[in-house]
C-alpha positions in Angstrom: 22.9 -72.6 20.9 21.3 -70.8 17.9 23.0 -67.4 16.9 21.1 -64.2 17.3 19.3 -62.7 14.9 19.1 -58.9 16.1 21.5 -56.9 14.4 24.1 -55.2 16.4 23.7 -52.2 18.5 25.0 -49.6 16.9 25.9 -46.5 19.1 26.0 -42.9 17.7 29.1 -41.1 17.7 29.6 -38.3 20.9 29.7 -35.5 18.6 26.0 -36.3 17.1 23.9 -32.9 16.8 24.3 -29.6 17.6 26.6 -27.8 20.1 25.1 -25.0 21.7 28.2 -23.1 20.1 27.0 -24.3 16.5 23.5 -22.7 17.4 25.3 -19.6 18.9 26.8 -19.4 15.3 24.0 -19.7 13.3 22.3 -17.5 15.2 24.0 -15.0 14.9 24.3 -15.5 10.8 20.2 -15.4 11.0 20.4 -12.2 12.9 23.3 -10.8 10.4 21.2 -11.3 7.6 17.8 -10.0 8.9 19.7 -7.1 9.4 20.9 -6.5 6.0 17.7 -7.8 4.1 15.1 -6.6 6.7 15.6 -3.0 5.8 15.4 -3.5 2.2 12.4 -5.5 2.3 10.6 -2.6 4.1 11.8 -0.2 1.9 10.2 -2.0 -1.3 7.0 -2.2 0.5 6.9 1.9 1.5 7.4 2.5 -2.1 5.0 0.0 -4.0 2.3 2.0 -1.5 3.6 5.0 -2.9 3.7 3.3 -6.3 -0.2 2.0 -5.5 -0.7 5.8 -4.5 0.2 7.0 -7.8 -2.1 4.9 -9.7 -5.2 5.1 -7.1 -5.0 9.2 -8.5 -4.7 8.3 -12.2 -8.2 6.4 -11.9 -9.7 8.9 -9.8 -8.5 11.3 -12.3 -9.9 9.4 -15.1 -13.4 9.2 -13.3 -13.6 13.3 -12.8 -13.2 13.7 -16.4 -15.9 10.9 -16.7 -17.8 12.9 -14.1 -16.7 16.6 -16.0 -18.3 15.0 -19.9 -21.5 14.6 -18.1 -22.1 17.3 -15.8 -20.3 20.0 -17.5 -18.1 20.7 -13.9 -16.0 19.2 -11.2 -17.9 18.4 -8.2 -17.5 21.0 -5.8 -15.3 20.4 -2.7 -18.1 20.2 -0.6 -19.5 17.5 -2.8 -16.0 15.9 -2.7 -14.6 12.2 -4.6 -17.9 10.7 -3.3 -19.6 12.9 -6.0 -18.0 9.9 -7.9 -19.9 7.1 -6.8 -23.8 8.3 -5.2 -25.7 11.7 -7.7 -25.2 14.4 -5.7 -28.9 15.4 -5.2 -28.7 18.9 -7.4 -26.6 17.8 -10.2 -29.9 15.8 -12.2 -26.9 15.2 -15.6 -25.3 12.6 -13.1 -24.9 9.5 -14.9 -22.8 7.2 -12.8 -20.9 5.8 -10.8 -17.8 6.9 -12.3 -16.0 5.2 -9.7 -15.8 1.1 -9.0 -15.9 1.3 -4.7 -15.5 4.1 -2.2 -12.4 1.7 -0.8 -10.8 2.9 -3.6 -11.0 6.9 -2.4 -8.8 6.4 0.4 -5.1 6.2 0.1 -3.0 3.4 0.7 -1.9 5.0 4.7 -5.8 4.6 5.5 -7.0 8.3 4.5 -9.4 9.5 2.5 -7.9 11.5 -0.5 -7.5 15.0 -0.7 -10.0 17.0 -3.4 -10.2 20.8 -3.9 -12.1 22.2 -6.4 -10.8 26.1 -7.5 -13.8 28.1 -7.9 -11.9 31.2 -10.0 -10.2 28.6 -12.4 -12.5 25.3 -12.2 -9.8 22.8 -12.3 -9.6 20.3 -9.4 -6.3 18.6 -7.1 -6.3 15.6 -5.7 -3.8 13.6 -4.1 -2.5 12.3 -0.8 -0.1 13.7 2.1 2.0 10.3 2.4 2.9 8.3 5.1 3.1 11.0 7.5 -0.1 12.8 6.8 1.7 15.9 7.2 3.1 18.2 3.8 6.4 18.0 2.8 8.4 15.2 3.2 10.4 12.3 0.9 10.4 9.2 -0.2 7.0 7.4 1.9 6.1 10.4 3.3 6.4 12.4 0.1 3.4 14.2 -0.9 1.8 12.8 -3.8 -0.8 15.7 -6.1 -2.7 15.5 -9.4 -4.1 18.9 -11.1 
């Protein structure tokens, strides 16, 4: 008789894988952790959007003194940020857009930014009521104004 050629069988040991109470355990150290980084994670993204805020009403800023060289005013509030980007139809010194994309005049929460134009002094606010939408408020919801 010719000897075999297989190799032996080899068997794996009883305590091969995962017990359910390994599992349990790492689990557990999953949810520990998602705890303790989850928060901070979401906290870095409230305040880059207040961060992105910020910046948003430095270039809208920029493009009303654009807009002010040219016409010799703000636009009025009625005429509003859009006075940015299309001529409002009774100001013929328009020269724009002074503005990229009408994206770009709503804030980071979804809403359209806040403009006020003071008749008595002529100077103009913009800015954005946070997270909340409502005034007052810290942090994301903080209120967030340019004169």
């Amino acid at each position: 008789m010719m000897p075999s050629t297989r190799p032996p069988k080899v068997r794996a040991p009883k305590d091969a894988g995962l017990t359910l109470f390994e599992l349990l355990v790492v689990l557990i150290i999953i949810g520990i952790l998602g705890t303790i980084v989850g928060p901070r994670v979401i906290g870095y993204v409230g305040r880059s959007r207040t961060d992105v805020a910020a910046a948003q009403l430095g270039s809208i800023q920029t493009s009303l003194e654009l807009y002010y060289l040219d016409v010799g005013r703000y636009p009025t509030t009625e005429q509003g940020l859009t006075a940015l980007i299309a001529a409002p139809e009774d100001v013929p010194t328009w020269r724009g857009p002074y503005f990229g994309q009408e994206s770009g005049l709503t804030d980071p929460w979804g809403r359209p930014y806040l403009y006020q134009m003071n008749a008595e002094t002529g100077r103009v606010t913009i800015g954005t009521l946070g997270r909340d939408g409502v005034e007052g408020g810290s942090d994301e919801s903080a209120d967030i104004f340019r004169n």
